[in-house]
N, C-alpha and C positions, 0 to 999 in steps of 0.2 A: 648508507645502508645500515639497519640498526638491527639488523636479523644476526643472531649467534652463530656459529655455523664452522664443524670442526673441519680444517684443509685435508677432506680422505680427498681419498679418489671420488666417492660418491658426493659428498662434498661439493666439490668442486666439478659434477658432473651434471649438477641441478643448479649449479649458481649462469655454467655453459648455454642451458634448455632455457633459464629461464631469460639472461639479454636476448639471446635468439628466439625468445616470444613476442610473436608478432605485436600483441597490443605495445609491450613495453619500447619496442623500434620503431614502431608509429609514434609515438611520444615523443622519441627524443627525434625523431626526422624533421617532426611537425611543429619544431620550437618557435620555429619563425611566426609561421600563421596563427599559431594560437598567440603567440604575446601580441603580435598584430591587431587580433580580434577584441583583444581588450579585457575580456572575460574574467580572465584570472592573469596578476601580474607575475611576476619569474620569481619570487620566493613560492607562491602560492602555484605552482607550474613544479614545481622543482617537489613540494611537500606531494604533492599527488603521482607524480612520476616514482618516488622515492617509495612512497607507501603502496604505490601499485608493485614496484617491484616486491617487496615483501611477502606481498599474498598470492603473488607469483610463485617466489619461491617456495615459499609452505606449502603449495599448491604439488608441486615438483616432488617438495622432499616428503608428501604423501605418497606419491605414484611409486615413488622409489620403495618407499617403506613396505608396501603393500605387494614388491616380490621377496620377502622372505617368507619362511615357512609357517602357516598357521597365522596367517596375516588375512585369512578372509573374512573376518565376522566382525562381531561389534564390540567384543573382548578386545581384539586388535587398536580397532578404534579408539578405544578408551586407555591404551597403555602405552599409543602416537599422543593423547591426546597430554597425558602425563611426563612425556618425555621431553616433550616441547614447549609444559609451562601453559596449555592452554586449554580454554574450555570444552568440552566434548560436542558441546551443538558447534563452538567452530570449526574443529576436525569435519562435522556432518556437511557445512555448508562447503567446506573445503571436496570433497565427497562427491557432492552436488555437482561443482564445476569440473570434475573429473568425469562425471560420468553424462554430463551434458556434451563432453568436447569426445567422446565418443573412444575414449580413453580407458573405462572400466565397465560395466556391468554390474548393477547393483539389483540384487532380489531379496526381498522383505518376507521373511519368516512370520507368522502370526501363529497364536494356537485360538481355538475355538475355544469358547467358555458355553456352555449350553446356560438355555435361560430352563425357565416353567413357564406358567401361566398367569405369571405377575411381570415375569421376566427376560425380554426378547431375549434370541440368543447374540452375544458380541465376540470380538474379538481383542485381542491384547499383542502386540510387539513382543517377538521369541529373538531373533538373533536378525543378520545381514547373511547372505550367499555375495560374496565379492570374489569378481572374476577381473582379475588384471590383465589385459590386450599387452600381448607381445610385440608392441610398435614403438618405433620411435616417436615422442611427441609433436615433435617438427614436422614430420610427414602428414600429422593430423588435420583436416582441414579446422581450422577457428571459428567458434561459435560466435567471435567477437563481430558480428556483421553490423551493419547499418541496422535500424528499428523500421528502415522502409519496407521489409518484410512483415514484420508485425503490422503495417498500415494497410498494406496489399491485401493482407489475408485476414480480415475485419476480425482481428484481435486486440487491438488496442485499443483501450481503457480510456484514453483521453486524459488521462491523468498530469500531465504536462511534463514529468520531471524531465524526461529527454532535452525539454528545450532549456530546461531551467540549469542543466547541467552542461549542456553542449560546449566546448571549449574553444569552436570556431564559429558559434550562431549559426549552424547551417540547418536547422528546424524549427518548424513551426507547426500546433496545433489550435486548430479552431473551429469550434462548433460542432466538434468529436470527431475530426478526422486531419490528420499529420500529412505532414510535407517535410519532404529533402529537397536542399540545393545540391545539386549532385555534383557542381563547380567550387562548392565552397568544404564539401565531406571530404576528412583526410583519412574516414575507415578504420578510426582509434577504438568505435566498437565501447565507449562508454556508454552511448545510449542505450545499448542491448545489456549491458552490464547491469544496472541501474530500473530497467523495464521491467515489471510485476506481470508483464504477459508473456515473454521470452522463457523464462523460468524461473520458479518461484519452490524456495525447499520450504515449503508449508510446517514440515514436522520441524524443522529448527526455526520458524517463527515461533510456535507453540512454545519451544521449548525455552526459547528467548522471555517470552511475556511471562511465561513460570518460570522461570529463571531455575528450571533443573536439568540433570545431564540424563535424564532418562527418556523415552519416546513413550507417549501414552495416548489414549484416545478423550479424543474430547466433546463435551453438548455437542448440540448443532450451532447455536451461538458463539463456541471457541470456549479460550479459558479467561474466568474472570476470577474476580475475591470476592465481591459483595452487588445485590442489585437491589435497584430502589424505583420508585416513582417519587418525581419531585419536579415544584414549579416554582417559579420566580418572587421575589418580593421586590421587588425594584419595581416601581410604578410604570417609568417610562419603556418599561421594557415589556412587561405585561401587557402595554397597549399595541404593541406592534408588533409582538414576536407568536410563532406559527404556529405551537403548541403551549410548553409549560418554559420556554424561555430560559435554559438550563446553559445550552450553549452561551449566549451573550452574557449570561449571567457570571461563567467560566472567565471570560476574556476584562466583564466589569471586573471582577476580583484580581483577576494577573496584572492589570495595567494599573488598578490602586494602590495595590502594594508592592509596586516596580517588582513583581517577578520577573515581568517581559516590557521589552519598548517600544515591540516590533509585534505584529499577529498578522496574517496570510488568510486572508477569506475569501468571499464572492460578492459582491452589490450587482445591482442594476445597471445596466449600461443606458445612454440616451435611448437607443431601441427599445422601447418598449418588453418586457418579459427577456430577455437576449442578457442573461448576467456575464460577468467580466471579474476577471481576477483584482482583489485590490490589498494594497500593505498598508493595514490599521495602524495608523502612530499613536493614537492614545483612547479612552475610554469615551470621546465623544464620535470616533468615528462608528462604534459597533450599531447604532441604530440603523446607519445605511447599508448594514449587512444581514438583518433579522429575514425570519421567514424564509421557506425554501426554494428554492430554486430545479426543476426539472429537467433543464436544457442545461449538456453536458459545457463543463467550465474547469480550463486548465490550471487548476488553482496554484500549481509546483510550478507554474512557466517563467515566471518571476521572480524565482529562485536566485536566477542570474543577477540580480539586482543589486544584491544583501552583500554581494562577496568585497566592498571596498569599503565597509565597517564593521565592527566587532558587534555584534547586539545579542538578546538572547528573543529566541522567538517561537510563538505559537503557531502552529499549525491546525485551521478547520478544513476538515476535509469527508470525502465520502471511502469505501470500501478499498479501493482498489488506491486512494491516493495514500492513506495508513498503511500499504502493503508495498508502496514502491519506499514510502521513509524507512518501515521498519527495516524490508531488503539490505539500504543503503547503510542502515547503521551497523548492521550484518556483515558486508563485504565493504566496509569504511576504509575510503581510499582516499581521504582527507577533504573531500570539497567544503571549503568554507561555509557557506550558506548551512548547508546541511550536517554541521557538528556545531551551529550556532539553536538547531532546535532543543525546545527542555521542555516541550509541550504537543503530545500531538491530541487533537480529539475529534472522534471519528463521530461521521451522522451517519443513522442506518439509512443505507439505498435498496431499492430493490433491481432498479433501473435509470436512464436516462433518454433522455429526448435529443434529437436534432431542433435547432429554430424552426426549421421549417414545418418538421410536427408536430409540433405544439403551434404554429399556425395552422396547420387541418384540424386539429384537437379544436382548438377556437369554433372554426367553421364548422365541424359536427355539432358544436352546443349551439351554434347559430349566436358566435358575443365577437365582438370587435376586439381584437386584442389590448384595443388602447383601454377600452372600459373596464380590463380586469384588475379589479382590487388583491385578493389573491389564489393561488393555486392550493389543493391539497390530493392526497391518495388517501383512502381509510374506507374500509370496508367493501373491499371489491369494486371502487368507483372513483371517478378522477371526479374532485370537485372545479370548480372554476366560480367563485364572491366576486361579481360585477361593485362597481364604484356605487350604482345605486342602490345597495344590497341584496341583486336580485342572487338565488344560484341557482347554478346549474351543474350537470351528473351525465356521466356517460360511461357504464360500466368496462372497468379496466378489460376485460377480455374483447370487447368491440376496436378497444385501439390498439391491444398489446404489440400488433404488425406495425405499426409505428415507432415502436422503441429502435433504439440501436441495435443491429444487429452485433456489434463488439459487446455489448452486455451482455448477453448470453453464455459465454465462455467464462464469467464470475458464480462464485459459489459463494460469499462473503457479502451475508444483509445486514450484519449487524457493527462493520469496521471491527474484525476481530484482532488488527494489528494498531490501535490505538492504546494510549491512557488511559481514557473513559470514554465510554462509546453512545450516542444517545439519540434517541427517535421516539417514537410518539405510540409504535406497538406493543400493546399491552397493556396502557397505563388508560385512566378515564380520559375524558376529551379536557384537554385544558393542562395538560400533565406532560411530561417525559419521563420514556422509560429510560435508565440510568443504569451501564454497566461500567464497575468500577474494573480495569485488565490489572494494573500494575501500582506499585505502591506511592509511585509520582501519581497516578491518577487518585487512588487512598486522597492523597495529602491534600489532593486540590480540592476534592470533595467535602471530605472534615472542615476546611478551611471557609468553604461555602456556607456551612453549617453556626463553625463556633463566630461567624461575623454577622449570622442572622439576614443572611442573604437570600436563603431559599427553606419551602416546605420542604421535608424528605418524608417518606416511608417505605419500608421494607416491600420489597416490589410482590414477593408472599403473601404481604397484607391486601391486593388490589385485585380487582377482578378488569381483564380478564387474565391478567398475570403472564408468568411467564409459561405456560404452556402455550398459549396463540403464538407471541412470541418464538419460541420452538420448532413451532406445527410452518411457520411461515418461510423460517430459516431453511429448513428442511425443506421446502418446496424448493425454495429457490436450487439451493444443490442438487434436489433432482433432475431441476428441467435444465441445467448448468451439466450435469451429467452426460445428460438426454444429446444435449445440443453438439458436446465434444467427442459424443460415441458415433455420432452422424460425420463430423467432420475426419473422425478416421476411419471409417467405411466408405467416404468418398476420396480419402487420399490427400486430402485437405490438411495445413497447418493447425498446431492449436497448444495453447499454452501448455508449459512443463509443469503441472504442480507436482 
């Protein structure tokens, strides 16, 4: 245990709450089967047990803190957050798991800023209203459940990390929808921990990628440093890749100058259009990963793979897969895989497909799925480039009832919990728009630059810039709004953001 922690009565009252938490007694109940399963060996069992208790405890020695007097706001927050050595967004996520486990009450103060006629009106973060429940925590029922709730209740993402993480293999996602072995689940409740649809403290993402201790509002695209349009200069890349070739171009750069040895992407599977998760070894695999992909792909499910060597590695991914890493490295309870990433980079999504609808997608354009060379979205229309260059169009509102319905419950088009974030909205045809989050993302971008790897320009400088961009963001979190205002007027599940 490497948590400080003075022998009071209190003390020793939250060190009591927190063995007696249920996640941490599953762990050590469950030694057997997880070493069993292979997963992670008994040092690497032991690092995660160890670091779970910790954020256990911190977790506790919030609740406690929060019955003294004048311990309700966010002054409080910030002077737990100073007494313990620790960042104020992790007291918030800390906060978060309290008031998930039905533990406190938490209400958000804003004050009005009036606009004009140039200047809508908004609002700004005033203080917290925290209300601390006179219960015992034990008595509490545990948030920590199986993620077959999330699968049930067409909230999940498909994002794979569940499986990628699972300690006994007892999950699987495929083709955007999850399965438990319910003979193999020991109910450790890491899935739901780790799940970007379960709950998600959004304003300590924010506050993470800004790496400040204050709560602020942000575009509709999140918080970035800098945005650009910029395309490829790599030959082989430009002949095959979907828009302006920035992603592959990202992964040529990390794997030449051994930043990474490992990178996590998507290719083709033998099925025709049907992608499949794959782990890039080195710069000649990324051509079999160019070009987008439609049809939902557990890119985190092979997470599990990585945990029996030391590497460092990249992660491509889309909105909601940037949102369970970021989560992860927020509530870092040690899993190998996932403290070996130093690269995430996010592609804008709007939506995803099942195989199967994007086989009707096919049959409304009247194209054989084999003959499809590639797929695109842009400008209100799903393309589909046949092998003999024909194409074909079928405006996005005629299929939109084909998407997943678990997309719907995302508000995140642009991967606002990435490095650099990149898509094709905004920028001319041939291009990607480029937003840089963090200054790992900065490094990777300049790096692109001073090696004469890529065009850039200021995304300012392009039409139609980032207004579209913006205007697009923005839709998507309304009808993301729209969808989760419906599902709690019907009494229905729906993510914590």
């Amino acid at each position: 245990m490497s948590s400080k922690l003075k022998l009071s009565k209190e003390g020793l009252k939250d060190i009591a709450v927190t063995v007696d938490s249920y996640r941490i007694r599953v762990l050590i109940d469950a030694k057997k089967e997880i070493l069993e399963a292979g997963i992670y060996n008994e040092e690497q069992y032991e690092e995660i047990l160890f670091k779970m208790f910790d954020e256990e405890l911190l977790k506790y020695k919030l609740f406690s803190y929060l019955s003294n007097p004048d311990s309700d706001n966010f002054k409080a927050i910030k002077k737990f957050s100073e007494l313990n050595s620790i960042e104020v967004r992790k007291t918030l996520s800390l906060l978060e798991l309290l008031k998930n486990e039905n533990l406190i009450e938490v209400n958000e103060i804003y004050d009005t800023i009036e606009g004009d006629e140039n200047t809508p009106e908004s609002t700004s973060f005033k203080d917290f209203d925290i209300e601390k429940y006179d219960i015992d925590p034990s008595k509490v029922k545990s948030i920590y459940e199986p993620v077959k709730t999330i699968f049930e209740t067409h909230n999940c993402s498909g994002c794979g990390l569940c499986v990628g993480i699972c300690p006994v293999n007892c999950l699987e996602v495929y083709n955007g929808f999850g399965k438990i072995d319910e003979d193999k689940c020991i109910r450790c409740g890491l899935c739901y921990y780790v799940c970007p649809r379960s709950y998600l403290p959004v304003s300590v993402l924010n506050m993470t990628q800004n790496e400040s201790s204050e709560i602020k509002n942000y575009s509709q695209v999140g918080h970035y440093l800098e945005a650009y349009s910029a395309r490829t200069k790599l030959k082989d890349i430009a002949k095959v890749c979907q828009d302006g070739g920035i992603t592959s171009t990202c992964l040529h750069y990390l794997f030449d100058s051994k930043s990474i040895n490992l990178a996590l992407g998507a290719k083709m599977s033998k099925t025709p259009w049907r992608p499949e998760p794959i782990v890039l070894k080195s710069k000649e695999d990324i051509l079999s990963t160019t070009g987008t992909k439609y049809v939902n792909n557990p890119n985190l499910k092979v997470l599990n793979e990585l945990n029996k060597n030391q590497s460092s590695l990249a992660v491509v991914g889309v909105p909601c897969m940037m949102q369970a890493l970021l989560k992860s490295s927020i509530y870092n309870i040690g899993i190998p895989s996932l403290n070996q990433i130093k690269y995430r980079i996010g592609i804008f999504c709007m939506e995803s497909f099942s195989y199967e609808s994007l086989l009707k997608i096919c049959e409304t354009v009247k194209v054989d799925v084999n003959d499809v060379k590639k797929t695109d979205i842009n400008k209100g229309k799903f393309f589909v480039y046949t092998n003999s260059g024909e194409e074909f169009t079928v405006p996005i509102k005629e299929i939109g009832h084909l998407a997943r319905e678990d997309c719907e419950v995302c508000f995140d088009l642009t991967s606002e919990s990435a490095d650099i974030s990149i898509g094709s909205i905004g920028s001319p045809s041939g291009w990607n728009t480029v937003l840089i989050r963090t200054e790992t993302g900065k490094e990777l971008y300049n790096k692109l630059i001073e090696n004469d790897l890529i065009e850039s320009k200021a995304l300012a400088d392009v039409k139609p810039g980032l207004p579209l961009l913006e205007r697009i963001a923005k839709s998507k979190r309304n009808k993301c709004t729209k969808h989760i205002d419906k599902k709690k007027e019907e009494n229905l599940r729906f993510p914590q953001y």
